[in-house]
N, C-alpha and C positions, 0 to 999 in steps of 0.2 A: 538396311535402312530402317525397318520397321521395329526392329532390334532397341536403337538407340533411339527413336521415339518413345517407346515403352520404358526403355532406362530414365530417359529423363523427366516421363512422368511417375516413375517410383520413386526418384529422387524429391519433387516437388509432393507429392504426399506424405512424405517423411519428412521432410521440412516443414510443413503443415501441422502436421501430427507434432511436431518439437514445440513450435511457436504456442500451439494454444495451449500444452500440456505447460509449458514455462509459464503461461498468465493464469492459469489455474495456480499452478502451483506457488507462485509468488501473490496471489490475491489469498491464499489461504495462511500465508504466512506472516503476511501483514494483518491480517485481522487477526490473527494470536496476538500482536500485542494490541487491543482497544483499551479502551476507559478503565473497565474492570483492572486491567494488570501493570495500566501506568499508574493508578491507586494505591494498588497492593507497594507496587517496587517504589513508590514516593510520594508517603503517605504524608509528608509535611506542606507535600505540593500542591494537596488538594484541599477542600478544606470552606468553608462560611460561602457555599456555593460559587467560589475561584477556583480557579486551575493556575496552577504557577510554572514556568518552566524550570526543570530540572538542572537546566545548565547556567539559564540568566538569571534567574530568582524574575522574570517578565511576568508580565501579567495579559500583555493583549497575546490571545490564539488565535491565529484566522485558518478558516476552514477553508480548504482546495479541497476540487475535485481531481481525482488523477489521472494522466493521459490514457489512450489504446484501449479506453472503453471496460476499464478494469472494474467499473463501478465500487469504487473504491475511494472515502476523503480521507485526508491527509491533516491534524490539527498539529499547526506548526508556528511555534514563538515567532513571533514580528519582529524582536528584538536581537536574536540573534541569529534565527532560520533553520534554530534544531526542532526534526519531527518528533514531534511527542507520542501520540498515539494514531489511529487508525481508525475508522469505522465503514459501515456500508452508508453508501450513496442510496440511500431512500427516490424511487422513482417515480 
C-alpha cells in the first residue's frame, strides 16, 4: 500500500515539474516576439508613434493581461483579434 502512495506522489511531482516548466517555457517564447521584432517583421506597421495591425491595416491595440499568472500582455487588434506582439506585465 505504501508503494502506491509513493507512486502517486512521483506522479503528481512530475506533473508539477511539466506544468511550470511549460509556462516557463511558453512565457519565454512569447516574449521573443515584443515590440522590437513586430517592428523589425512590419516595419510599415509602425510608424508617426501608431501601431497598425499586420492583418487589418486597424489601428486601436488593446492591451490584455494573460491568464495562469504568466505575467505576460498580450497587444492585440480590436478589429480583427489578431495578437500582434507580447510584453511583460510590469507589477
Amino acid at each position: 500500500m505504501e508503494f502506491l502512495r509513493d507512486y502517486f506522489v512521483a506522479i503528481w511531482v512530475v506533473l508539477a515539474i511539466t506544468v511550470v516548466s511549460w509556462h516557463l517555457i511558453r512565457r519565454s517564447m512569447l516574449l521573443e516576439k515584443d515590440f522590437a521584432w513586430y517592428k523589425a517583421q512590419n516595419p510599415d506597421c509602425v510608424g508617426n508613434g501608431k501601431v497598425k495591425c499586420n492583418q487589418c491595416g486597424g489601428e486601436k491595440i488593446v492591451i490584455r493581461n494573460m491568464y495562469n499568472r504568466m505575467y505576460t500582455r498580450t497587444h492585440t487588434c480590436s478589429t480583427c483579434g489578431t495578437d500582434l506582439y507580447f510584453s511583460k506585465e510590469t507589477r
